[in-house]
C-alpha positions in Angstrom: 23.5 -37.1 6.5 21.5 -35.0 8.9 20.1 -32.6 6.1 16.3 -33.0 4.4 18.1 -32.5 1.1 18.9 -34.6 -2.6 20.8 -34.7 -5.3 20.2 -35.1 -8.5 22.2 -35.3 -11.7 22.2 -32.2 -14.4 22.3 -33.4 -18.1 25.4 -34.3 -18.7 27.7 -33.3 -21.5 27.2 -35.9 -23.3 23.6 -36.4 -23.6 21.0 -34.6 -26.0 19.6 -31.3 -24.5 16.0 -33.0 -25.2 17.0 -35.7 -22.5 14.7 -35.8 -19.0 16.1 -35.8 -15.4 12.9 -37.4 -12.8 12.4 -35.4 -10.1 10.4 -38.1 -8.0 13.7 -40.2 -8.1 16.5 -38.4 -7.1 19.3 -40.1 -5.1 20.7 -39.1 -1.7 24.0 -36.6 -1.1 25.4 -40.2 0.4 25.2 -41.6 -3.0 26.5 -38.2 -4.3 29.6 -38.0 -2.1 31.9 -41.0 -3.7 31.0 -39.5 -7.1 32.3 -36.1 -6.0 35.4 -38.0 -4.4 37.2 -38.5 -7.7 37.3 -35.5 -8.5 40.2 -33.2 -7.5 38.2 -30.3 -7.5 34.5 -29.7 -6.6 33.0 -26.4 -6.8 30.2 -25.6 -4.7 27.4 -22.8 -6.0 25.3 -20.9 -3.7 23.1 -17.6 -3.5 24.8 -16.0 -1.2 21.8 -14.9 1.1 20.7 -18.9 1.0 21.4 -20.2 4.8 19.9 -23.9 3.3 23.2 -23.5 0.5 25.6 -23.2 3.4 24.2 -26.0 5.4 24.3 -28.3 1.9 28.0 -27.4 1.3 28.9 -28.0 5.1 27.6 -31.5 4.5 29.3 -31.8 1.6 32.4 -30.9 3.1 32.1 -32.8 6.0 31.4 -36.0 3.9 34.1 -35.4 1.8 36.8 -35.1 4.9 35.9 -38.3 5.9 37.0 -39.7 3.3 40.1 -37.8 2.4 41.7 -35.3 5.7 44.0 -34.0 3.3 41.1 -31.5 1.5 41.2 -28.2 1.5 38.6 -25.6 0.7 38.8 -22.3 -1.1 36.7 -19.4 -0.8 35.0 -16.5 -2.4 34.1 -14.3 1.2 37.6 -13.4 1.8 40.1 -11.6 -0.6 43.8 -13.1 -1.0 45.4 -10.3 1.3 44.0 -11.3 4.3 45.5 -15.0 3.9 47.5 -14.7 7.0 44.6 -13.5 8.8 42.6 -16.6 7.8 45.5 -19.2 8.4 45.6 -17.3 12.2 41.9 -18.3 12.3 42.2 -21.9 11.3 45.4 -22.5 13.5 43.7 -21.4 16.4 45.8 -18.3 17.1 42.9 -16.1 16.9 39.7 -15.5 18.2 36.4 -15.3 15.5 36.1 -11.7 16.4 39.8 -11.0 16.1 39.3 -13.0 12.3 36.6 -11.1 11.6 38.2 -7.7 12.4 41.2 -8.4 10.6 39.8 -9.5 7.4 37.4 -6.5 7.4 35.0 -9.1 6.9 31.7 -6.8 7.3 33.4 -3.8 5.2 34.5 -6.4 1.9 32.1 -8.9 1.8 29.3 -8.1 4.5 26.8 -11.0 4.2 25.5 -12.0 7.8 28.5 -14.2 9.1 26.4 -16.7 10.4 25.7 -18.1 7.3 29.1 -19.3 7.0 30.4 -19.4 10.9 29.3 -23.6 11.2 31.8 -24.2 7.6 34.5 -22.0 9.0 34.5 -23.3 12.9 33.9 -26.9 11.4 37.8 -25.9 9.3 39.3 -24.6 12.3 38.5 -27.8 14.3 39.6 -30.3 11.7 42.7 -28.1 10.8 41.4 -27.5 7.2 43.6 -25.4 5.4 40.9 -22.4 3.7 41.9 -20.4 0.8 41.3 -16.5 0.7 40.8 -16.8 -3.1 39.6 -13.4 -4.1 41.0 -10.6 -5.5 40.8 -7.2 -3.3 37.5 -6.1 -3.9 38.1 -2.6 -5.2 40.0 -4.4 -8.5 36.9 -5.6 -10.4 35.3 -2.0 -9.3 38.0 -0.4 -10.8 37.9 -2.0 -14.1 34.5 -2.4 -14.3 34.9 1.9 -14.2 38.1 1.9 -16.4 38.7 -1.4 -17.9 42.1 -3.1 -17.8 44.0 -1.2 -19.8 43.0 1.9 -17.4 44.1 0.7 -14.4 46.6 2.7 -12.3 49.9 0.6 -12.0 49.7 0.3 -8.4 46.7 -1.4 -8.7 48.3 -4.1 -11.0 49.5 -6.3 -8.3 46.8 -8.8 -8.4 45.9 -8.5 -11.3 45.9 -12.1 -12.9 49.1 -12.9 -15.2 46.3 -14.8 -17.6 43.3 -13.3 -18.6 41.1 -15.5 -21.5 38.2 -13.6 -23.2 34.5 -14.5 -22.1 32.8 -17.2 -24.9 30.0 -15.7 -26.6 27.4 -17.6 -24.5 29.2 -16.4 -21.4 29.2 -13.0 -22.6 25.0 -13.3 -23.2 24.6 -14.3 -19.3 26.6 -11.5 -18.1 24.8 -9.2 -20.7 21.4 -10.2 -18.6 23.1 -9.2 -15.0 24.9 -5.9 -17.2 21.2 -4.8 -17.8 20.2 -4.9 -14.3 22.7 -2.2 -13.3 23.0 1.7 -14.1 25.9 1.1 -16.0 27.2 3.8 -18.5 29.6 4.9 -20.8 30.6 3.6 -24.4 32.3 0.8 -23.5 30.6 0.3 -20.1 29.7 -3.4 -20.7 33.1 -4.3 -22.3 34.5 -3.2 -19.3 31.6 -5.2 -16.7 33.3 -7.7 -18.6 36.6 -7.6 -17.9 36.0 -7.1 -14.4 34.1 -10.5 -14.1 37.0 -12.0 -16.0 39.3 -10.0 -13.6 37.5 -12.0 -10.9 37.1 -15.6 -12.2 40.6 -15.7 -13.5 41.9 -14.2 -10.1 40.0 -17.1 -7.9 41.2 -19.5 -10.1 44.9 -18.4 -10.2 44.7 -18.6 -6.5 43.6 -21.9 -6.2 45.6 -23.2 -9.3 48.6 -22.1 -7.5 47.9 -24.0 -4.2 46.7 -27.1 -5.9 50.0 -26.9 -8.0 52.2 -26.7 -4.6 50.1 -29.5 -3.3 50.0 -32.5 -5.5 47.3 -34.7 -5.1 45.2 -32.6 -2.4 41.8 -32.1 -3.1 39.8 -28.9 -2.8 36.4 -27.6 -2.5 35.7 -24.0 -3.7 32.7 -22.5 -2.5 31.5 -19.6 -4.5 28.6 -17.8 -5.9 26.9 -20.1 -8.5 27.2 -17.4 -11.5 31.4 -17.8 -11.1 30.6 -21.9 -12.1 27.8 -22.7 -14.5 28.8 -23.7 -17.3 32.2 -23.9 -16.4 33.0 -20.6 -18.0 33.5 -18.5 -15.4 36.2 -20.7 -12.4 36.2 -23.4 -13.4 37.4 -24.1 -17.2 40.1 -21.2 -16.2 41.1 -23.3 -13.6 41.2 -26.6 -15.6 43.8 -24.5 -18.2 46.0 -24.1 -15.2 46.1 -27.3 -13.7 44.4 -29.9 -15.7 42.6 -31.2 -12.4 39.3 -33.2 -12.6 36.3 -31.2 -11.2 32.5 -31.4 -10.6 30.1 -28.7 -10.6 27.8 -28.8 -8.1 24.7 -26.5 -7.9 22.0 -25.9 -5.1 18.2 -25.2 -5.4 17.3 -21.9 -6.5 19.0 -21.3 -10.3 16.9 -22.0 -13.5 18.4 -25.2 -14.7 19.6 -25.7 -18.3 21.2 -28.2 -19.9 24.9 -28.3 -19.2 25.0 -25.9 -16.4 26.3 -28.6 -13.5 26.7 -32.0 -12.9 25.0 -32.4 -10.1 22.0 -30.4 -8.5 21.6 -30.0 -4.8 17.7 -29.6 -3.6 16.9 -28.2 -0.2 13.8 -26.6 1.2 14.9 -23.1 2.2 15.6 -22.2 5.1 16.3 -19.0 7.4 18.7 -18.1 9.5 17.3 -17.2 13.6 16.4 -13.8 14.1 19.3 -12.0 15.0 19.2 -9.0 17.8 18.9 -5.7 16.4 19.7 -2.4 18.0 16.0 -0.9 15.6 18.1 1.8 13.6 19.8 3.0 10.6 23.3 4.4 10.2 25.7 6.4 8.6 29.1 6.9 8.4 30.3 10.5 8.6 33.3 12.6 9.3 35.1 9.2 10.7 31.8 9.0 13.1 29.3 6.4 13.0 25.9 8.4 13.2 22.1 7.5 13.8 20.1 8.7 10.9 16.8 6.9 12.2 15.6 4.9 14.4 12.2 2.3 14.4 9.2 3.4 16.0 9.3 1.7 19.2 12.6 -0.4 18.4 15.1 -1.8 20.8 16.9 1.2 20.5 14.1 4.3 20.8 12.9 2.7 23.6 16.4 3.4 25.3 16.6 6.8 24.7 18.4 6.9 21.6 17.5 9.9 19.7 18.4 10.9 15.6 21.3 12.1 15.6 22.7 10.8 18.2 27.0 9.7 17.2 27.4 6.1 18.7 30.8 5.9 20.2 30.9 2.5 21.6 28.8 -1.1 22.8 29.6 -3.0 25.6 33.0 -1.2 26.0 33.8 -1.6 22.1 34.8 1.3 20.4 32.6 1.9 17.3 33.4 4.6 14.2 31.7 2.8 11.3 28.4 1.0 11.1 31.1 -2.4 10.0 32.5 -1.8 13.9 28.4 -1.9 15.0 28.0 -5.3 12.7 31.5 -6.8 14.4 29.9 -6.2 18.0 26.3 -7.2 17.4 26.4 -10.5 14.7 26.3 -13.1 17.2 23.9 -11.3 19.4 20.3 -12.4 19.9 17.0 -11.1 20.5 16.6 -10.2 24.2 20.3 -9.8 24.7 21.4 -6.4 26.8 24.2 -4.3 25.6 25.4 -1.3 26.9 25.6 1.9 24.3 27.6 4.7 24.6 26.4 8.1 22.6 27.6 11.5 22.0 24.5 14.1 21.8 24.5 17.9 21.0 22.0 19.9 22.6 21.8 23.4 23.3 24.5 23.8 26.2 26.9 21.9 24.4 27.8 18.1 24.3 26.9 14.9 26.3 28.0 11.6 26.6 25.6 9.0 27.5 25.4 5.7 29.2 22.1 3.7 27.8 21.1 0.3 27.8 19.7 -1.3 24.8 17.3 -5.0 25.4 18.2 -6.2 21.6 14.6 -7.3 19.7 14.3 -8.9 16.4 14.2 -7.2 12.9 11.1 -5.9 11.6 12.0 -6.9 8.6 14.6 -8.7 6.3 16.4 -5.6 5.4 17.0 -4.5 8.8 20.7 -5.4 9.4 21.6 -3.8 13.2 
């Protein structure tokens, strides 16, 4: 299938939590696929950050389609408002940029879009209908500040009509991610809590409901993996909505237990290419999008852009917030020339200038622009 990658199969319900899996005998995601196949639904983990996950769920997907062209995928990256903006994508009435934009993609979700460009361009050409199935992301923030029964009415909308309570052993994982965070407040974790259940019941709802109007289509949900082991989180929540078959599948990475998927997904990691980076750091402030540093001798120091400076546009963009900066400059690669517009104070007043920047590649990991 194009991908140096195997699959495997978790312990399976069924078996005694003393069983053995053998590494040095796995089979291959062709021998994988027709197992996945009978399934109506088949959830796909990832870590977010991992580009080898996306490439193993494109695979998937693309396997998958040729078997059955009525699939559909649902997905965790977009939130269920923007639905129109992502059937525009898929239909091929708007651009990527334009999709991107519309969905406030880099405000809302924000993980470099080239991670998932090859799934969603591989949709759009196969006319793949992709589900926006998240809730708006402020909801889980909210509750996870007020809980449920705090919530302002107007933010009830999407709020979902069922809400189970978290098993005990569900409960423990998310107590280990709870402790993580600098939560506070008496009933801080019962209210981290609720705000995942806010989310897994939300993304299931969505999809229920589609799979519900559309007998006997398949789906592939691709979501972050703590949302599907075990079940506990999507998955079972969708099950008590639809009854539909499913498989879990999991990729490299997670610390596997007994029970946690059905099928485990191994792939040597691998990164994304360096993207071109403008060599500074930003801030939104008073509706402008300011430089509060700039690397030593980075793309954009070297151009004359000095601290402080407000960046108005690139390449005849208009920028405000450091999201407009991402929108312009994700595709872009290292050597690349854009043209940056700045507004600089200095003694006699203002000035607008006209600089070019030659992108280079980040420094490090954590550099974003």
């Amino acid at each position: 299938m194009g991908i140096s990658s195997w699959a495997g199969p978790v312990l399976a319900q069924n078996q005694m939590p003393s069983g053995a899996v053998d590494l040095d005998t796995p089979f291959t995601l062709e021998k994988l696929i027709p197992q996945l196949a009978n399934k109506r639904v088949i959830f796909v983990g990832e870590t977010h950050e991992r580009y080898d996950h996306h490439l193993n769920q494109l695979e998937i997907i693309k396997a998958l389609h040729q078997l059955d062209a009525n699939m559909a995928i649902g997905v965790e990256y977009f939130q269920q408002p923007f639905q129109q903006q992502v059937d525009d994508y898929i239909a091929g009435r708007i651009g990527e940029d334009e999709f991107l934009r519309r969905t406030e993609y880099f405000q809302r979700w924000g993980y470099d879009y080239r991670l998932y460009a090859p799934i969603f361009r591989y949709a759009r050409e196969q006319h793949i209908p992709v589900l926006a199935l998240n809730v708006p992301s402020a909801l889980p923030s909210t509750v996870a500040k007020v809980g449920i029964a705090g919530l302002p009415e107007k933010e009830r909308a999407y709020l979902p009509t069922q809400i189970e309570p978290a098993d005990e052993e569900y409960r423990g994982r998310l107590r280990a991610v709870f402790e993580e965070h600098p939560f506070s407040g008496r009933d801080a974790f019962n209210h981290f809590v609720e705000a995942q259940l806010v989310w897994d019941e939300g993304m299931a709802e969505s999809a229920a409901a589609y799979l519900n109007a559309n007998p006997g289509r398949p789906m592939v949900i691709l979501c972050g993996a703590g949302h599907v082991e075990f079940g506990s989180g999507i998955p079972k929540r969708l099950e008590r909505r639809t009854h539909a078959s499913y498989a879990i599948v999991l990729n490299s990475g997670e610390e596997i237990e007994p029970h946690i998927a059905d099928y485990l997904v191994l792939s040597d990691k691998k990164e994304l290419p360096p993207a071109g980076t403008l060599g500074v750091q930003l801030e939104d402030r008073g509706g402008e999008c300011r430089i509060r540093s700039l690397n030593p001798g980075g793309a954009a120091e070297k151009a004359g852009v000095r601290k402080g400076d407000v960046l108005t546009a690139i390449d005849a963009q208009p920028v405000k917030t450091t999201a407009d900066v991402r929108l312009v400059l994700w595709d872009k690669t290292p050597g690349e020339h854009v043209h940056v517009k700045v507004r600089r104070k200095h003694v006699l007043g203002v000035a607008d200038l006209d600089l070019e920047v030659v992108l280079a590649a980040a420094q490090n990991t954590a550099e974003k622009r």
